[in-house]
N, C-alpha and C positions, 0 to 999 in steps of 0.2 A: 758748478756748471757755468759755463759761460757762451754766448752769441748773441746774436742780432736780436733772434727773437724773444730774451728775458730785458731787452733793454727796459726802461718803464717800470718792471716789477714792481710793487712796493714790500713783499717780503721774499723769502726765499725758497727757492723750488724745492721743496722735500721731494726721495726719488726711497721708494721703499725696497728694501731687498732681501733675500734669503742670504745667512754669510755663514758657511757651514768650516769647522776646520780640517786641516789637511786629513785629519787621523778621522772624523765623521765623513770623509768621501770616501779613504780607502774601505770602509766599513762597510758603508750601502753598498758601493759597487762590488766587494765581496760576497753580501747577502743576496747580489741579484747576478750571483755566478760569472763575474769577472774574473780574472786571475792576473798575474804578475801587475799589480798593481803599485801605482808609486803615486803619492802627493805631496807635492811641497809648496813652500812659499819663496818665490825670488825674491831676494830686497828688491825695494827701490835704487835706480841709478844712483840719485843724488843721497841715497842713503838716508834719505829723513819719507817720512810720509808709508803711505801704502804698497805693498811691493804686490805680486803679481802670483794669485795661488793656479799652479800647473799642473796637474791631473792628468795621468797617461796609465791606460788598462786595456790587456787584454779580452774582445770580446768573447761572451759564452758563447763555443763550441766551433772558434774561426781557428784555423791553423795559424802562425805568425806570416805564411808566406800569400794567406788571402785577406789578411786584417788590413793593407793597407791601401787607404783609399786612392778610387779609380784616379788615373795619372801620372800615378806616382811612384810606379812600378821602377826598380833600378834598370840607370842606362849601362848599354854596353860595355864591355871593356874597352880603355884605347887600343889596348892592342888585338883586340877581334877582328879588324877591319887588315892587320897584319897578314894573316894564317892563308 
């Protein structure tokens, strides 16, 4: 970690976390009635280091057509505005 406010430090910031893998998310969210469930790991850009675990599931008991969050409903066709 790095900023303003560790400037001074004299040792380093421990930052504690849960690090579950990809096949331990799609499990839980299975057990707690998820469905079409996908988890994966992106690499990193530069290819070295930590890549970016991405988790996408069906919630229990939402159609696909109400699962997705408010805003973000698809826009119109271009050519709607045609007819």
């Amino acid at each position: 970690m790095h900023g303003k406010w560790l400037e001074g430090r004299e040792s380093e910031l421990t930052v504690l976390r849960w690090q579950y893998t990809p096949q331990a998310w799609a499990d839980l969210l299975k057990r707690h009635g998820f469905t079409d469930v996908d988890a994966r790991i992106l690499p990193a850009p530069d290819g070295e280091g930590l890549g970016t675990l991405l988790v996408r599931a069906q919630g229990p008991g939402l159609r696909p057509s109400l699962s997705r969050p408010p805003g973000t409903a698809h826009a119109p066709s271009p050519t709607a505005s045609l007819r």
